[in-house]
N, C-alpha and C positions, 0 to 999 in steps of 0.2 A: 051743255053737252047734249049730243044728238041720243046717244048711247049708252047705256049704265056699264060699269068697269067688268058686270057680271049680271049675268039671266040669275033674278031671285029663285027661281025652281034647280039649276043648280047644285048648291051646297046641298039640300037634301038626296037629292038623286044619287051623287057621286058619295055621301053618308050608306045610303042603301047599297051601291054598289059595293064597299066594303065589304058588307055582311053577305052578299052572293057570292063574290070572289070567297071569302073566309068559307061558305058552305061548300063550293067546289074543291079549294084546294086544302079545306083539311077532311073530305071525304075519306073514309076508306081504302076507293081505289087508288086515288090520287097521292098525297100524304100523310093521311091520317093513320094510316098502322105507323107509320115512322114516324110520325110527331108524339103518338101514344107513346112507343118505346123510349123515345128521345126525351121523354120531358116527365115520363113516371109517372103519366096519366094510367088509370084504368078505368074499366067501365063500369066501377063499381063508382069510384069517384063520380066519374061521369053522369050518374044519375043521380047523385045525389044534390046538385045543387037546383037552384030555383030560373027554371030558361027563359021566365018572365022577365024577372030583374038582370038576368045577365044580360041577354037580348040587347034587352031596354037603354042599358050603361053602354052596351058596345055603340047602339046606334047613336046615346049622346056623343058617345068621343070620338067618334067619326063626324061629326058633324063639326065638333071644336076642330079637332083635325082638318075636315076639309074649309073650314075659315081660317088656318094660317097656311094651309097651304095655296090658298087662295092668291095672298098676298105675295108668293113664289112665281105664280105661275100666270099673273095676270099684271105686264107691267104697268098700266094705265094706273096702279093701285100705288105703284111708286109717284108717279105725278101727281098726283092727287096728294099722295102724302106730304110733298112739298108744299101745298100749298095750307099744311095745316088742316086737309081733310074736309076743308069749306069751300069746294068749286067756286060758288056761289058768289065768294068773296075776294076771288081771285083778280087779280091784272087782266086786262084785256091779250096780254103774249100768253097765257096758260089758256086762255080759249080758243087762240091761235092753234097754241102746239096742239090740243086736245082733238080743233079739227082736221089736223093734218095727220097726226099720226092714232086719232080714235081706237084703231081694232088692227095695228099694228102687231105681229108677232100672236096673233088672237088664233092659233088655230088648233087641232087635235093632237097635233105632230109635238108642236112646241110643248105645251100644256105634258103629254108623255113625259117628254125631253125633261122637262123640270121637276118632275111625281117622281123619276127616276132616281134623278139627284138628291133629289130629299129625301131617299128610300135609303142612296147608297152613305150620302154625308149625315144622316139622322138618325135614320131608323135602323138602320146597321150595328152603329156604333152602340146606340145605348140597348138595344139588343143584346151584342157581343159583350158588352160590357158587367151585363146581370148576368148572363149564361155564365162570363168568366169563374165571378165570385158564386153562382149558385152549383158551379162545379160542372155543368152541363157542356153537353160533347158538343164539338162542331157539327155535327149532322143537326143538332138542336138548333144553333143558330143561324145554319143555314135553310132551313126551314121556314123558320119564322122570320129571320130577313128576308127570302127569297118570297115568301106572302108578301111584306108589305112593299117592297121594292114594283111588286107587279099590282098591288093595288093602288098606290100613290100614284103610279103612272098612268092608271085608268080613273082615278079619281082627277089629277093635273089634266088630262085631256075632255074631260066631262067640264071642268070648272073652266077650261081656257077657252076649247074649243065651239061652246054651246053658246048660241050667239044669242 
């Protein structure tokens, strides 16, 4: 293959991006008085935990994060998977298909298009799901859904579209 399925710089960027969308949209101005109210944060709480280690966890699971949504949002990752993940070891038709459709559906637009989907069929649901039983209002879950629904889709175009 001419091409890797994914630019290795990548999964970290689109990791980091997480954490900039997350500084923007849980701002004060933005939705941080509503996410405070919504979710029974105070700023007492708020100073009381350690921002090294929280930081540190967010940007691991954004990064596990942006490696399965990888495999969403980049289909080359499907082919590859049929072949057992061993290019390498593949039939001479899989390095046909590879160079004909390489970087096929590989663009910013798509890569959204699917962050989206995984925002709304994923991250939504088990969202809505804990808010349900933790009691928490819909404003609560539409919050934090509406966070990741808009970072998955900037993460999906970061991871699709970066060639």
């Amino acid at each position: 293959m001419e091409q890797l399925p994914i630019n290795p710089i990548a999964i970290p960027i689109a990791a980091v991006a997480a954490l900039v969308i997350g500084f923007l949209w849980y701002n004060p101005k933005v939705f941080g008085n509503a996410w405070m109210k919504a979710s029974g944060m105070t700023e007492e709480k708020m100073k009381g935990g350690n921002m090294a280690i929280i930081f540190g966890f967010a940007l691991l699971f954004a990064v596990l994060l942006a490696s399965l949504l990888m495999q969403f949002t980049n289909h080359q990752w499907g082919a590859i998977g049929m072949v057992g993940g061993e290019p390498e070891k593949a039939k001479e038709s899989f390095n046909l298909f590879m160079k004909d459709y390489e970087t096929a559906y590989r663009t910013f637009k798509h890569g959204a298009f699917h962050g989206v989907l995984f925002g709304l069929f994923g991250a939504l649901p088990i969202i809505g799901t804990n808010a349900l039983f933790e009691r928490k209002s819909a404003k609560y879950i539409f919050i934090n859904a509406g966070y990741w629904i808009v970072t998955l889709a900037v993460m999906g175009a970061i991871l699709c579209g970066w060639k």
